[in-house]
C-alpha positions as CSV (number, residue, x, y, z in Angstrom):
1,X,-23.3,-19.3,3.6
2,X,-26.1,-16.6,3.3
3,X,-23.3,-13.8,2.8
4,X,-22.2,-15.8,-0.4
5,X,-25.2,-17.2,-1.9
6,X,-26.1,-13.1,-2.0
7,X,-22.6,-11.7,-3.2
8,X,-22.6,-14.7,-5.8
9,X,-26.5,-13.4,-6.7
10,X,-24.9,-9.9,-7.4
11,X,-22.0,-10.9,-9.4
12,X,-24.2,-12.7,-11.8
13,X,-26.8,-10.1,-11.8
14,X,-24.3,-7.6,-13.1
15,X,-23.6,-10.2,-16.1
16,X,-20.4,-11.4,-17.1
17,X,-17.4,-9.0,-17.8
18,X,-18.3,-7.1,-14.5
19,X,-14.9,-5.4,-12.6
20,X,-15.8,-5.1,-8.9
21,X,-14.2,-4.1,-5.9
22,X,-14.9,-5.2,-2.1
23,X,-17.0,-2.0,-1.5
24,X,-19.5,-3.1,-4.1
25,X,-20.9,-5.5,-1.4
26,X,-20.6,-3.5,2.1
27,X,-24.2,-3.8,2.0
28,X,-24.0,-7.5,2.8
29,X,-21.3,-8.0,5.0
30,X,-18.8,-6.8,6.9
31,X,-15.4,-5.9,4.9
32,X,-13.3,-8.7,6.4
33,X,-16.1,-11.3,5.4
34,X,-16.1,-10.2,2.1
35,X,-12.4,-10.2,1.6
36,X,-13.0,-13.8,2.3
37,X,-15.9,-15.0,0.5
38,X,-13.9,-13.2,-3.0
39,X,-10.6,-15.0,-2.0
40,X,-12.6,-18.1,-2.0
41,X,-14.6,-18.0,-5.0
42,X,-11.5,-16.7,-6.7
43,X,-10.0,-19.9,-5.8
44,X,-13.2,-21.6,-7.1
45,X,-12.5,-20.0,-10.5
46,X,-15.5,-18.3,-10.8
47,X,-13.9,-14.7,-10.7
48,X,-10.3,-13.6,-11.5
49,X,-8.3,-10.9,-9.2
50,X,-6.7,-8.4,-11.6
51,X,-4.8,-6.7,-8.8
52,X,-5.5,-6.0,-5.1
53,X,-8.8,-5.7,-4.7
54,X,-9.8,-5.8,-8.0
55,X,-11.7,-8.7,-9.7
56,X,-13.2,-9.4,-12.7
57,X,-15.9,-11.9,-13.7
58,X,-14.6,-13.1,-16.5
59,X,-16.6,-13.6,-20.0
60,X,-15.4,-15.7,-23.0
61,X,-16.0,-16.2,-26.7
62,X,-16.4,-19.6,-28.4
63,X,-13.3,-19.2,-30.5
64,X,-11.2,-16.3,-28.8
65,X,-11.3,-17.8,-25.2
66,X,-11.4,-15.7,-22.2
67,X,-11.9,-12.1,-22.9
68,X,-9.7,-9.2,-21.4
69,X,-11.8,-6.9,-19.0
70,X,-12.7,-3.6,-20.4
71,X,-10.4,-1.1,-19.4
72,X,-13.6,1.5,-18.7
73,X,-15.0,-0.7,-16.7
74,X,-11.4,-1.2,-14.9
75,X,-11.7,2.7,-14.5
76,X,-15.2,2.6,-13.0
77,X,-14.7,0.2,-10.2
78,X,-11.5,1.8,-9.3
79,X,-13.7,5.1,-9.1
80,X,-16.6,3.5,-7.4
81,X,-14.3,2.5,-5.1
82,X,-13.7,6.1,-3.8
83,X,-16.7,6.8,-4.0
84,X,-16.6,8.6,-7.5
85,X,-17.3,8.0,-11.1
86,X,-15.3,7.3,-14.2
87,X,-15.8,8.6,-18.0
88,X,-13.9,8.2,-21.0
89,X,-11.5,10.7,-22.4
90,X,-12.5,12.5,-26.0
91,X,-11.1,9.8,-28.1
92,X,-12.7,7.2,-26.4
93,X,-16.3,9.1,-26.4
94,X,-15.7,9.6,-30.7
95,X,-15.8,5.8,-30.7
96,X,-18.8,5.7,-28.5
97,X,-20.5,8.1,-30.3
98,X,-19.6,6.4,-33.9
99,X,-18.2,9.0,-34.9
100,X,-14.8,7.7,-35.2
101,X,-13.8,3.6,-35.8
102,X,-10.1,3.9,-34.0
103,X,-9.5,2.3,-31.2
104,X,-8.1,4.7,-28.2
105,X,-4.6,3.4,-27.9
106,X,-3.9,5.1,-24.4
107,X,-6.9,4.0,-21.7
108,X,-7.3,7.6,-19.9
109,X,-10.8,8.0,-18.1
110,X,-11.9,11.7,-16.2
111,X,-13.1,11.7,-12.9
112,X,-14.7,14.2,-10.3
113,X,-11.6,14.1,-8.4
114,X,-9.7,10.7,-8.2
115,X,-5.9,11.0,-9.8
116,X,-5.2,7.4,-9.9
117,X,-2.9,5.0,-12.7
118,X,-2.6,1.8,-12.6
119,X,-1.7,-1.3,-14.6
120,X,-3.9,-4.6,-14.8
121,X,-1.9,-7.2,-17.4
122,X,-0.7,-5.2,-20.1
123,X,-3.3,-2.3,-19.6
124,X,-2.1,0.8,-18.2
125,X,-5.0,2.7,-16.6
126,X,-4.9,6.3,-15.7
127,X,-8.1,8.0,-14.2
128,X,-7.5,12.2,-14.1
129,X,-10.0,14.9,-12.4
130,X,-12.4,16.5,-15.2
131,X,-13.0,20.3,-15.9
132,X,-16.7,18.7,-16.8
133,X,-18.1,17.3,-13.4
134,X,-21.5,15.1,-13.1
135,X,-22.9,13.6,-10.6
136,X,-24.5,11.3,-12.2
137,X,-23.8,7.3,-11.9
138,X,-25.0,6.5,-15.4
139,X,-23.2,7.2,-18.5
140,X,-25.0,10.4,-19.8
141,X,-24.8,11.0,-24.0
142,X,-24.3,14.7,-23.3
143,X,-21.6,14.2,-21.3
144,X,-19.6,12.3,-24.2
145,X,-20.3,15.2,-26.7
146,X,-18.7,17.4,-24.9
147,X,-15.9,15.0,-24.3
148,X,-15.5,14.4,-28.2
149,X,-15.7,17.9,-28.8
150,X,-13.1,19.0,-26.5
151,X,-10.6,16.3,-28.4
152,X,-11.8,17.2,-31.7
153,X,-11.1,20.9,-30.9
154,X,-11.2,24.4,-32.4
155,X,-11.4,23.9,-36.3
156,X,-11.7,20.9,-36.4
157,X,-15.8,20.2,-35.9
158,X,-17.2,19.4,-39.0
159,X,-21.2,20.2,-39.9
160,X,-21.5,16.3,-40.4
161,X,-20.2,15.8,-36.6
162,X,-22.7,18.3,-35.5
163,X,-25.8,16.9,-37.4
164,X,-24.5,13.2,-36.1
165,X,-24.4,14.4,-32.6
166,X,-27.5,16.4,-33.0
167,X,-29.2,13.0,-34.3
168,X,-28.2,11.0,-31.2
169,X,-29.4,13.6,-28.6
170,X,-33.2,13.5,-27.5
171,X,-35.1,16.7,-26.5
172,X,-34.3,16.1,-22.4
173,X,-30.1,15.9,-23.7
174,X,-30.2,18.5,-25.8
175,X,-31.9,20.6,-23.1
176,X,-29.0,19.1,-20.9
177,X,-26.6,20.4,-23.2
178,X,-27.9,24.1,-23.6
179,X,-27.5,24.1,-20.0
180,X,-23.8,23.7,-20.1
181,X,-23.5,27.1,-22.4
182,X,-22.5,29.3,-20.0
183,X,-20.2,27.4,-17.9
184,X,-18.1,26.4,-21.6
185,X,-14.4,27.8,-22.1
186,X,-13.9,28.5,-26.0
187,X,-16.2,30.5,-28.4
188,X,-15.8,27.5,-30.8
189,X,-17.1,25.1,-28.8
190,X,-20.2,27.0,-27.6
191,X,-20.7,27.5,-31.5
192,X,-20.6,23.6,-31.9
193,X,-23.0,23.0,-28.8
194,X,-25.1,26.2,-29.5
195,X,-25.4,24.3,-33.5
196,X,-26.3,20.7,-31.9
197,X,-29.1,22.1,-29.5
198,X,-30.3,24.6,-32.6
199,X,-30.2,27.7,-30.5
């Protein structure tokens, strides 16, 4: 019972819309435990299994019903899982950024070195090993300029993309970013980066 009450504490905690995987709790309990204690509050409807040993904690809106789970998320547990971490591709960073309003239509997320598709529902998923590695768990702005960069590509960087991303970067980001220079593949796009961190 205490194994539950505290996996059922951290699915809340995480808020609803949360993708998970069994490792997230091998903190608590021993894997075969867990498997158990999901499989039963799956069957209590309190979390949905989008594919084997995946699962979702589902959110809904008052006149759309349940929401699906965001595919990014998807991506992140799957890489969490293997004890890696998942970003979005250049299209979907744009959108993050603001500086586009499409919609990705393909859900393609890098990783540090997990090769992985796979379909949840309709979504197709497909996680592919980055040029750009990080080690860090959180989602870092500098990161997703280079991303959008990369996808916007030589020519096609406007000055108003490069005063929008220099806008959104603080001093510690841009700092982050200048770092990055010499390790960059295309004269273009240490232009762009060089222009965004005004050096």
């Amino acid at each position: 019972m205490f194994a539950i009450q505290k996996i059922l504490k951290r699915i809340r905690g995480k808020g609803k819309g949360w993708v998970f995987t069994p490792k997230d709790f091998l903190d608590l309990d021993n894997r075969s435990n867990i498997d158990t204690i999901l499989q039963q509050i799956t069957d209590d409807g309190i979390i949905l299994r989008l594919d084997r040993g995946i699962y979702h904690y589902p959110n809904s809106h008052p006149k759309l019903g349940m929401l699906n789970p965001d595919p990014m998320k998807i991506a992140q547990a799957i890489a969490r899982q293997k004890g890696d971490i998942a970003f979005p591709d250049g299209a979907r960073a744009l959108n993050m950024l603001g500086l586009s309003t499409q919609v990705p239509a393909k859900n393609i997320f890098y990783t540090n070195f997990t090769k992985k598709d796979v379909t949840v529902g309709q979504q197709k998923i497909s996680l592919i090993p980055s040029q750009i590695k990080s080690k860090r768990v959180t989602l870092p702005l500098d990161y997703l300029i280079l991303q959008a960069l990369r996808y916007l590509g030589d020519g096609n960087i406007t000055k108003d993309t490069i005063q929008k991303c220099s806008d959104l970067t603080s001093d510690i980001e841009k700092r982050r970013l200048k770092k990055t220079i010499p390790t960059l593949k295309g004269s273009w796009l240490v232009d762009a980066v060089r222009e965004i961190v005004g050096s």
